[in-house]
SELOBA-885340 format. One record per residue (C-alpha): z, x, y. Coordinates in steps of 0.1 Angstrom, whole numbers, always signed. Layout:
! SELOBA-885340
+-------+-------+-------+
|     w |     u |     v |
+-------+-------+-------+
|     Z |     X |     Y |
...
+-------+-------+-------+
//
This chain:
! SELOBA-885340
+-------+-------+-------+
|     w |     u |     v |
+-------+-------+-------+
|    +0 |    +0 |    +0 |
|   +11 |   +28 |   +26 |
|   -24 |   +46 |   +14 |
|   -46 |   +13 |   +23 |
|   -25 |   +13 |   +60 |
|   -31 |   +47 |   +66 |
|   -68 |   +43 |   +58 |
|   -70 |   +17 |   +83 |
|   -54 |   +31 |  +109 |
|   -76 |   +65 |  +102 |
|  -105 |   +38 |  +107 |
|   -93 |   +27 |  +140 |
|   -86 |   +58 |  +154 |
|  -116 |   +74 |  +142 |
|  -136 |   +43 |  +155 |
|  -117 |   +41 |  +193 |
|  -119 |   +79 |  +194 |
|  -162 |   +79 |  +191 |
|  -167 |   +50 |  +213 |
|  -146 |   +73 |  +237 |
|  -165 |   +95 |  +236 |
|  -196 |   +77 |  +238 |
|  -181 |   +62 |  +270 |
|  -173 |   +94 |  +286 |
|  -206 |  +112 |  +278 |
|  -226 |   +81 |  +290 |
|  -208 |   +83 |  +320 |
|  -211 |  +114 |  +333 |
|  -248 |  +115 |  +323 |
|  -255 |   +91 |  +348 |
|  -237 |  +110 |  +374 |
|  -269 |  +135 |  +377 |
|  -280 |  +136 |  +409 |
|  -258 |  +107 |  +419 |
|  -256 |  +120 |  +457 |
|  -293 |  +122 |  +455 |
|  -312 |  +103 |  +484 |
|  -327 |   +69 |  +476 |
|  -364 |   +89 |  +476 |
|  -367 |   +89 |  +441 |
|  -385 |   +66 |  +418 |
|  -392 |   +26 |  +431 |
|  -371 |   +37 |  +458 |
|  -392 |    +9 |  +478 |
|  -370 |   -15 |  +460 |
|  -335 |    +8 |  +459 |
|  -336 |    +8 |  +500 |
|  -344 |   -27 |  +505 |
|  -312 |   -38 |  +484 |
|  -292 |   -11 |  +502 |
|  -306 |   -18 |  +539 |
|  -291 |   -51 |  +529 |
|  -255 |   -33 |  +521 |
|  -255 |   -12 |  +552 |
|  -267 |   -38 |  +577 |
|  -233 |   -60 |  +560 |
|  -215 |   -28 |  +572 |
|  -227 |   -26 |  +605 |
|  -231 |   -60 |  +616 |
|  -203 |   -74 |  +593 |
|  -206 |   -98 |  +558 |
|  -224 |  -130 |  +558 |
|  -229 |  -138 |  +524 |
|  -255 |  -171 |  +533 |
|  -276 |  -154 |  +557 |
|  -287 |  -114 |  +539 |
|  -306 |   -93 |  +559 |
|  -326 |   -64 |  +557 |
|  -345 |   -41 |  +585 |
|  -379 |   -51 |  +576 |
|  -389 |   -79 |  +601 |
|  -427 |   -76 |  +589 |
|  -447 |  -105 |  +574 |
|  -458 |   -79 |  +541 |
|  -429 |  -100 |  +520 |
|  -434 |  -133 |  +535 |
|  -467 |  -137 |  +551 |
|  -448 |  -144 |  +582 |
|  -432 |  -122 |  +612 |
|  -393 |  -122 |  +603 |
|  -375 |  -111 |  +636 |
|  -342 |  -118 |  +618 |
|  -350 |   -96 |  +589 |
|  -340 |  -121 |  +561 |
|  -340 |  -114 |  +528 |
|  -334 |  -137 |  +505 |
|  -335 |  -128 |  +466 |
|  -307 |  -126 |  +451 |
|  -275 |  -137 |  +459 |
|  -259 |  -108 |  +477 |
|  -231 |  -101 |  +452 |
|  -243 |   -64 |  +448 |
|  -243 |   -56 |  +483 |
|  -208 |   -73 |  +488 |
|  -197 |   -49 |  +459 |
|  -214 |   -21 |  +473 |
|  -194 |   -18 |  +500 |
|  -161 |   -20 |  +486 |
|  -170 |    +7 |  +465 |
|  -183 |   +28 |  +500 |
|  -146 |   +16 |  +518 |
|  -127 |   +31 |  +487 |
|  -148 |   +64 |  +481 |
|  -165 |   +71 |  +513 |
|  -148 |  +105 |  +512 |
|  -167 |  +118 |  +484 |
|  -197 |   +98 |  +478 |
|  -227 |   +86 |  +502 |
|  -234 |   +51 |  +511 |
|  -263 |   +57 |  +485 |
|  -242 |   +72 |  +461 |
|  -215 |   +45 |  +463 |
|  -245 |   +20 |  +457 |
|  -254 |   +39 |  +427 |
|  -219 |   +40 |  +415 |
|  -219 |    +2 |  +413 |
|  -249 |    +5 |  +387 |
|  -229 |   +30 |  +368 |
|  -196 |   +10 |  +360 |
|  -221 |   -19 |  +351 |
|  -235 |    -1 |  +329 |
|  -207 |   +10 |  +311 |
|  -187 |   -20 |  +310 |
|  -222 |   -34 |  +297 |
|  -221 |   -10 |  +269 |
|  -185 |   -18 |  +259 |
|  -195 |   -54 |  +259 |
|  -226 |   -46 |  +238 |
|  -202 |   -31 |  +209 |
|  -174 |   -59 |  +214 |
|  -203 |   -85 |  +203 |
|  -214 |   -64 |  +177 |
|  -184 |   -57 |  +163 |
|  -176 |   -95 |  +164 |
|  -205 |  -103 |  +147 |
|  -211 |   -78 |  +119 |
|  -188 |   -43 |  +116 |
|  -174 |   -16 |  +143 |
|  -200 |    +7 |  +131 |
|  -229 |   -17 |  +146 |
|  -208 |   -20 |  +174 |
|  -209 |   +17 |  +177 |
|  -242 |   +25 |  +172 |
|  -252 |    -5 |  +197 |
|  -233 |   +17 |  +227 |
|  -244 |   +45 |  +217 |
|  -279 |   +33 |  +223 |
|  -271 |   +20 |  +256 |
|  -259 |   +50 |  +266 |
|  -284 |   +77 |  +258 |
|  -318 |   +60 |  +260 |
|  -328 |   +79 |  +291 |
|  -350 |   +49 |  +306 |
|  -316 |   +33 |  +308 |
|  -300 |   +64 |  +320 |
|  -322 |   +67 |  +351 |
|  -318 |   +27 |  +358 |
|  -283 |   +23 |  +354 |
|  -276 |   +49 |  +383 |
|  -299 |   +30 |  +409 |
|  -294 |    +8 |  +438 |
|  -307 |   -19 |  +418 |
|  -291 |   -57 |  +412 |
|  -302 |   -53 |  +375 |
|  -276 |   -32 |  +359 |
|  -248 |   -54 |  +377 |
|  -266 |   -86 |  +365 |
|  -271 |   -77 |  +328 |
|  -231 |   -67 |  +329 |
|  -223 |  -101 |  +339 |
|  -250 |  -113 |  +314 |
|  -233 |   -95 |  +286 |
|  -198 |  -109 |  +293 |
|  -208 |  -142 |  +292 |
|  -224 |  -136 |  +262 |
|  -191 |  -118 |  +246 |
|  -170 |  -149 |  +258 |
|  -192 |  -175 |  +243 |
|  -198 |  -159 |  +210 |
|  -154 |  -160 |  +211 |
|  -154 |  -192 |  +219 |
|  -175 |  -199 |  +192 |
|  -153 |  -180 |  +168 |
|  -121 |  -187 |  +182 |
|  -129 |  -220 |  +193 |
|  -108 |  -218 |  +227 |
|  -118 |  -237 |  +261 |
|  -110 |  -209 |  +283 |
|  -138 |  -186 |  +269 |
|  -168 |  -211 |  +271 |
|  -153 |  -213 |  +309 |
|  -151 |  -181 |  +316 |
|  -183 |  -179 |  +302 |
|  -201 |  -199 |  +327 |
|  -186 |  -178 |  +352 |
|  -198 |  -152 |  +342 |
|  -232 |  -165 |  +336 |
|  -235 |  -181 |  +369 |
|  -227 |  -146 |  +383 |
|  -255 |  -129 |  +363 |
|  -281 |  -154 |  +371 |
|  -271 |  -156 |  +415 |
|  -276 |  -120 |  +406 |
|  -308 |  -118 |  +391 |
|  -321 |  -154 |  +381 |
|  -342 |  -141 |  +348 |
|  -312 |  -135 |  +325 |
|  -317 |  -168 |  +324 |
|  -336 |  -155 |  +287 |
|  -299 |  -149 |  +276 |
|  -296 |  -186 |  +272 |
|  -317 |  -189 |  +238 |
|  -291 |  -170 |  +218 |
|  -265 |  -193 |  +235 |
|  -283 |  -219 |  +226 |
|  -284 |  -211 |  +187 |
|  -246 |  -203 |  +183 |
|  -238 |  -239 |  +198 |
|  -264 |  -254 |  +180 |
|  -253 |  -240 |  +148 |
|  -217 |  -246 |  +157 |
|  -217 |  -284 |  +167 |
|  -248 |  -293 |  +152 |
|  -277 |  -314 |  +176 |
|  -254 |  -343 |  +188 |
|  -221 |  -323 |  +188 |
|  -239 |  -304 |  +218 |
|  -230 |  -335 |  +239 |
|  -201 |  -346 |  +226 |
|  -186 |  -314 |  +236 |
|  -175 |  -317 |  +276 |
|  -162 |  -280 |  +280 |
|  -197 |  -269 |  +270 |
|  -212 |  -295 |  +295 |
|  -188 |  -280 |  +318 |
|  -196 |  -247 |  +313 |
|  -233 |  -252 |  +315 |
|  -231 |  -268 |  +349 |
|  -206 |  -239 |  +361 |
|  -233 |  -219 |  +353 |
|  -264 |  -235 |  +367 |
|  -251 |  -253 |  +399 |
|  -241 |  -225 |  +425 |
|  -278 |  -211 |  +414 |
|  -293 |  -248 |  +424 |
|  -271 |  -250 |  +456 |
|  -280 |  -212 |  +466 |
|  -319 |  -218 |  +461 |
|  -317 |  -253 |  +481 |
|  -301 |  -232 |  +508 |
|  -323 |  -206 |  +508 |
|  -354 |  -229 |  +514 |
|  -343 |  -242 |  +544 |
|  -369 |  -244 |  +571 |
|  -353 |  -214 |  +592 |
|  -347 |  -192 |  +558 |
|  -380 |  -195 |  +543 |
|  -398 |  -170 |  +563 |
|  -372 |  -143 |  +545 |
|  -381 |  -153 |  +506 |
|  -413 |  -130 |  +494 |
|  -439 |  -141 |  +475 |
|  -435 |  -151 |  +436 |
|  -462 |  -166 |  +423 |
|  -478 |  -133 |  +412 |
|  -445 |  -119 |  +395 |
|  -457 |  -150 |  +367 |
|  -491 |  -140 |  +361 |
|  -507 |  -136 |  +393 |
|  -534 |  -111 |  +382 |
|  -540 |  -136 |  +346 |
|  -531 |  -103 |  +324 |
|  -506 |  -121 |  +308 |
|  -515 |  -119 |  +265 |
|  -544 |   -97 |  +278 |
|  -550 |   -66 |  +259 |
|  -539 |   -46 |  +288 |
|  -508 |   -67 |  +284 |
|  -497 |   -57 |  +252 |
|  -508 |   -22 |  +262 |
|  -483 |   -16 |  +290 |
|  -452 |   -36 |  +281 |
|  -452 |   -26 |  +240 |
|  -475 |    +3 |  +238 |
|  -468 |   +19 |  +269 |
|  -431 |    +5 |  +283 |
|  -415 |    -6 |  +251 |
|  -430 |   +18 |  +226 |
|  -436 |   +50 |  +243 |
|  -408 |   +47 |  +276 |
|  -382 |   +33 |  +264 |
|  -383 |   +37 |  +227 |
|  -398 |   +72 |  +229 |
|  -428 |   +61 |  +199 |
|  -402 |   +75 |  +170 |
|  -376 |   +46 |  +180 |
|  -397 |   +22 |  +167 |
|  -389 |   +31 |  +129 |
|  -354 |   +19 |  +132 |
|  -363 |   -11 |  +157 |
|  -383 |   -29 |  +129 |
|  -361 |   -22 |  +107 |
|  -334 |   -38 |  +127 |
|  -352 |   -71 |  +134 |
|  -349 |   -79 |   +97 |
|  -317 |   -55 |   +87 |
|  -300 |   -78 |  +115 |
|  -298 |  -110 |   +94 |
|  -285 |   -88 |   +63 |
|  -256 |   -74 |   +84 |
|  -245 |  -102 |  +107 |
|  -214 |  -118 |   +89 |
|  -219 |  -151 |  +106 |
|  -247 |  -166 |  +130 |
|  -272 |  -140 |  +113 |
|  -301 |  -152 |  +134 |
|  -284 |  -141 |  +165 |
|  -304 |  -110 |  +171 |
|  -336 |  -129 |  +163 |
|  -330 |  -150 |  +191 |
|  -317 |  -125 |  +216 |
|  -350 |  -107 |  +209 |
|  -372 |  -141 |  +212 |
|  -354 |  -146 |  +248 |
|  -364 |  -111 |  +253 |
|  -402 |  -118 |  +245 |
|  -401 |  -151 |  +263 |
|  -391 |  -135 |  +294 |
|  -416 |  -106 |  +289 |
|  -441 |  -134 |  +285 |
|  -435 |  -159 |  +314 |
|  -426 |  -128 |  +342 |
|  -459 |  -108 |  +329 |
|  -478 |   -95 |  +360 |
|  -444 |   -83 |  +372 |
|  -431 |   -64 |  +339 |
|  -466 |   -47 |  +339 |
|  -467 |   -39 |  +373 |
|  -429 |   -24 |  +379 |
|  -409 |   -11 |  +348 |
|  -377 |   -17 |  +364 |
|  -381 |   -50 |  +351 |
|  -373 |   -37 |  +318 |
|  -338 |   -32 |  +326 |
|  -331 |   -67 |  +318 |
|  -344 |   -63 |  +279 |
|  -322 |   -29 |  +270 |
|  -292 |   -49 |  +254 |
|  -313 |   -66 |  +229 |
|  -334 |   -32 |  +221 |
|  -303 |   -10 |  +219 |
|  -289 |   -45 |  +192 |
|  -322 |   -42 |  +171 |
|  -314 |    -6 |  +169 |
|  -283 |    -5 |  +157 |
|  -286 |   -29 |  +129 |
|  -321 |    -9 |  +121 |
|  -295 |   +25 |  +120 |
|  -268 |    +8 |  +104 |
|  -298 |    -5 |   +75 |
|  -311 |   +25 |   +66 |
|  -279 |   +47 |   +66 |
|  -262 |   +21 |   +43 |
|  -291 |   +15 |   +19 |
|  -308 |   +49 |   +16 |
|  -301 |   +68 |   -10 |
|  -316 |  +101 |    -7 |
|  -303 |  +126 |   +19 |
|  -337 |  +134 |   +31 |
|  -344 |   +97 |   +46 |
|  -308 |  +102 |   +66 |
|  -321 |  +138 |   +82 |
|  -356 |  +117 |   +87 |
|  -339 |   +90 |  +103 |
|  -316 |  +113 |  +127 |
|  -350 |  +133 |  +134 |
|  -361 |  +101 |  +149 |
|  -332 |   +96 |  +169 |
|  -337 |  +127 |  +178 |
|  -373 |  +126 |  +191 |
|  -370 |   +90 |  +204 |
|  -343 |  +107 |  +231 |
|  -365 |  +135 |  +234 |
|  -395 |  +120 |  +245 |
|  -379 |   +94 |  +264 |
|  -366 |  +120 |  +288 |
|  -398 |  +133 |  +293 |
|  -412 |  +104 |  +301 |
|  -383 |   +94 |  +330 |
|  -380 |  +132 |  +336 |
|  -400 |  +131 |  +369 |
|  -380 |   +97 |  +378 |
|  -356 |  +114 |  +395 |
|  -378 |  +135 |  +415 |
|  -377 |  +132 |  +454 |
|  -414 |  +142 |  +464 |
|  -416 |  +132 |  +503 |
|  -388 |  +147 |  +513 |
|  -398 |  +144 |  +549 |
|  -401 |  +108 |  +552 |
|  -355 |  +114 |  +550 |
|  -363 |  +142 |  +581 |
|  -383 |  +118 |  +598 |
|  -359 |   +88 |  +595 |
|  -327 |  +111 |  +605 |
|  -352 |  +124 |  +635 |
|  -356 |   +82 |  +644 |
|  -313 |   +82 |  +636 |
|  -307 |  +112 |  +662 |
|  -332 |  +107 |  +693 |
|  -332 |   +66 |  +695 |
|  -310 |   +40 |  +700 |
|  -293 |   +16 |  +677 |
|  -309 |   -16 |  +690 |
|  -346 |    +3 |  +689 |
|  -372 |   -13 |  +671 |
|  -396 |   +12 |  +648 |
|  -429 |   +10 |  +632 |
|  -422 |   +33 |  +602 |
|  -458 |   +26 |  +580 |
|  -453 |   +42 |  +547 |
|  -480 |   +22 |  +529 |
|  -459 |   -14 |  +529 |
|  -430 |   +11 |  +513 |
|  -398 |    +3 |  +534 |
|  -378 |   +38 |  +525 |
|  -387 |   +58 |  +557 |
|  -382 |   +26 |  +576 |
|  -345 |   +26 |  +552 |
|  -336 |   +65 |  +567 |
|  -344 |   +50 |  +603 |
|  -314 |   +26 |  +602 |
|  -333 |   +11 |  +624 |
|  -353 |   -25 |  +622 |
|  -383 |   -27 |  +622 |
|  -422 |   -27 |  +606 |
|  -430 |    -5 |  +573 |
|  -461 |   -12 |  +579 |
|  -489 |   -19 |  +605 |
|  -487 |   -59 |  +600 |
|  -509 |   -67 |  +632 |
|  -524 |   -49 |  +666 |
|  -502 |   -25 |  +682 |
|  -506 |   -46 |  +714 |
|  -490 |   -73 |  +692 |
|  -460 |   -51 |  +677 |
|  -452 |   -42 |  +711 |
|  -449 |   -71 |  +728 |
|  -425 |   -80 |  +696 |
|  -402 |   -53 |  +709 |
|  -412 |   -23 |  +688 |
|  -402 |    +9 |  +708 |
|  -414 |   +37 |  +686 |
|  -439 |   +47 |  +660 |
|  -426 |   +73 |  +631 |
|  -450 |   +84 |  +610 |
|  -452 |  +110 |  +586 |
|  -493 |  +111 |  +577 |
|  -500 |  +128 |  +615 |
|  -538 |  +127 |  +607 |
|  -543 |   +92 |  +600 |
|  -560 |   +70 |  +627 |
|  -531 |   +50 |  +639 |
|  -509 |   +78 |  +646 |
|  -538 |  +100 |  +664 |
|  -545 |   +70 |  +683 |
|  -514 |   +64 |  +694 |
|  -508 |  +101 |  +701 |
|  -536 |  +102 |  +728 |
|  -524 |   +65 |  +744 |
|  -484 |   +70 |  +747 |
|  -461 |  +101 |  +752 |
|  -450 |  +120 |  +717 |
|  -409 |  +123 |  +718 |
|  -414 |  +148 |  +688 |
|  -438 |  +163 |  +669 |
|  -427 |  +187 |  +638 |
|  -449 |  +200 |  +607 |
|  -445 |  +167 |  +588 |
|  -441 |  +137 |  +608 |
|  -444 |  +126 |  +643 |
|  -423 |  +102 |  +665 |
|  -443 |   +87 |  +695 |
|  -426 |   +66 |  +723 |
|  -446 |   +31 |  +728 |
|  -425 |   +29 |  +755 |
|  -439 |   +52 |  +778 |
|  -480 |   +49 |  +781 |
|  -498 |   +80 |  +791 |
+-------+-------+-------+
//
């Protein structure tokens, strides 16, 4: 008897002791570069949702009315002179800077952003091995975090300035809290559960695929009618789903709706959707090659099918978390081709498929040749995966931050700029000032709007050598030039 306790506490130490270390280690590899400038990949998109943050810090919090510095009409279609941006619900940027009041001593504003991606991300993969572990074995579980931490794709995105990795946290908890409720078969955890899910989808609206797994364990819990029969699950759905309806019903007020971008083509604006070139980019290029590094996908297959083997209960839970994952792909096509951040939302239910593919052929091989094979694949999937993020984290304008901390030093506060970057809004981002990222109309036009300097770091294009010979230069260097529209020659 003393044996068989001593075994299991052996197991639990061993087991706490790994996923400690897989917590630690995922950690601190995204920490690299983590005071690096937002200059790096899709930074577009990192300084748009941290010109949100900083203008909250500068001007104060107003959660219904989020604002960013772009006052073009590139999102819209419409001049914006308030600068509203209206996404998601700002509960990353309200984050954001309690993370900046706490740590402003030793990280950035950027890095503090950042740093709100990275506890996601961690608490996501804790979550990721608490559902596992519920529904199959700790060693799922473990394997499951240890996929979420390493797989360098995720690496690079869970250390951005990106609503993602906060909104598949809040994803995964509600998740973890349904799948007890359905085990334990307490009230609280369906409720806290729509909490959390109504946080996840204010935060980013397309976890919305993490309902059809939800969907399943009630289904095969209550049966049909039992659905609604039970009033905490009817509770718990509207918890969920009503501050999104009431948010969106805000946001399209008349003097709002010049601040929410264009959607229809994230859907399948360009018609590639089921295309060759579709299956091309999102499983050959994105799913196979990116993220699962081309080796990876020996011990994904193996998983969709090893999944049902292994899961002690609910055993078609994976099979739906993965269906969600290829509905969503499906229905937000033009978008997941078009910008791989996109992705971020599907890692959970790769990493799952994983683990149970690991788990699969560990436990039913018998030779040790198909375990070194297996670990060899492991092995290459992290390899190549790195080399394909590798150049992710590269900044390769630096002088577009020059340029904006040249804006920062010799204007005023209250100065509108005309930063073009190509429609990019990150040298507009390093201005900290509002403004145009892009030349939306005549100059005549942008002037009379207020705009009081032009920044621009391509000094041979036509615009700025135009400009040059019409008003006086404030400041001229090797790689970008700031011209006062103020001041005609």
């Amino acid at each position: 008897m003393n044996i068989k306790i001593d075994r299991v506490k052996l197991f639990s130490i061993s087991e706490y002791f790994i996923l400690s270390l897989i917590i630690i280690l995922s950690f601190f590899v995204r920490l690299y570069k983590i005071n690096s400038p937002i200059a790096d990949w899709h930074s577009w998109r990192q300084a748009d949702t941290a010109s949100v943050s900083r203008r909250y810090l500068n001007e104060g919090i107003d959660l219904l009315r989020p604002r960013y510095y772009d006052i073009s009409s590139i999102q819209t279609g419409k001049f914006n002179p308030e600068g509203f941006r209206f996404v998601e619900f700002p509960i990353f940027n309200v984050i954001h800077l309690f993370f900046y009041s706490n740590f402003e001593s030793i990280l950035s504003f950027e890095a503090t952003g950042r740093m709100v991606s990275v506890i996601s991300s961690i608490f996501s993969l804790i979550l990721i091995y608490l559902i596992l572990k519920r529904l199959s074995n700790r060693w799922v579980g473990l394997m499951g975090a240890f996929f979420y931490g390493s797989m360098p794709f995720n690496i690079y995105f869970n250390r951005t300035v990106l609503p993602e990795p906060l909104a598949v946290c809040f994803s995964l908890l509600g998740l973890y809290l349904f799948v007890e409720y359905i085990l334990r078969d307490k009230t609280i955890f369906v409720l806290l559960s729509g909490i959390s899910f109504s946080l996840g989808i204010l935060t980013k609206p397309y976890i919305v695929f993490y309902g059809l797994p939800v969907m399943y364990l009630a289904y095969k819990k209550f049966g049909f009618i039992g659905l609604f029969r039970n009033k905490a699950l009817l509770i718990s759905l509207d918890i969920a789903l009503i501050p999104f309806f009431l948010w969106r019903g805000w946001m399209n007020k008349d003097q709002f709706f010049i601040g929410i971008p264009h959607t229809q083509w994230i859907f399948n604006g360009d018609g590639i959707r089921f295309k060759p070139s579709f299956w091309r980019w999102i499983f050959g290029e994105r799913v196979g090659t990116m993220i699962l590094g081309v080796w990876g996908v020996v011990p994904f297959v193996y998983g969709i099918s090893a999944s049902i083997r292994y899961i002690k209960r609910y055993s078609m839970f994976i099979l739906y978390l993965l269906a969600g994952t290829a509905v969503y792909l499906s229905v937000v096509a033009t978008a997941n081709v078009k910008h791989d951040y996109y992705q971020i939302l599907i890692i959970p239910s790769i990493c799952m498929a994983l683990s149970y593919g690991v788990y699969y052929l560990v436990k039913e091989t018998e030779f040790v040749i198909d375990k070194i094979l297996l670990f060899f694949c492991i092995f290459m999937m992290v390899g190549i995966g790195f080399y394909e993020v590798r150049g992710f984290y590269s900044i390769n304008h630096p002088e577009i931050i020059e340029a904006g901390g040249a804006i920062d030093k010799f204007t005023d506060m209250n100065a509108l700029v005309v930063a073009p970057y190509n429609g990019d809004t990150t040298l507009l981002y390093y201005t900290k000032r509002v403004g145009w990222p892009v030349v939306d109309t005549s100059f005549e036009k942008l002037i009379e709007r207020g705009a009081s300097y032009y920044v621009s770091v391509s000094k041979g294009d036509s615009d700025t050598v135009t400009l040059k010979s019409r008003y006086k230069t404030l400041l001229e260097e090797e790689n970008y030039i700031i011209i006062d529209l103020r001041k005609p020659l």
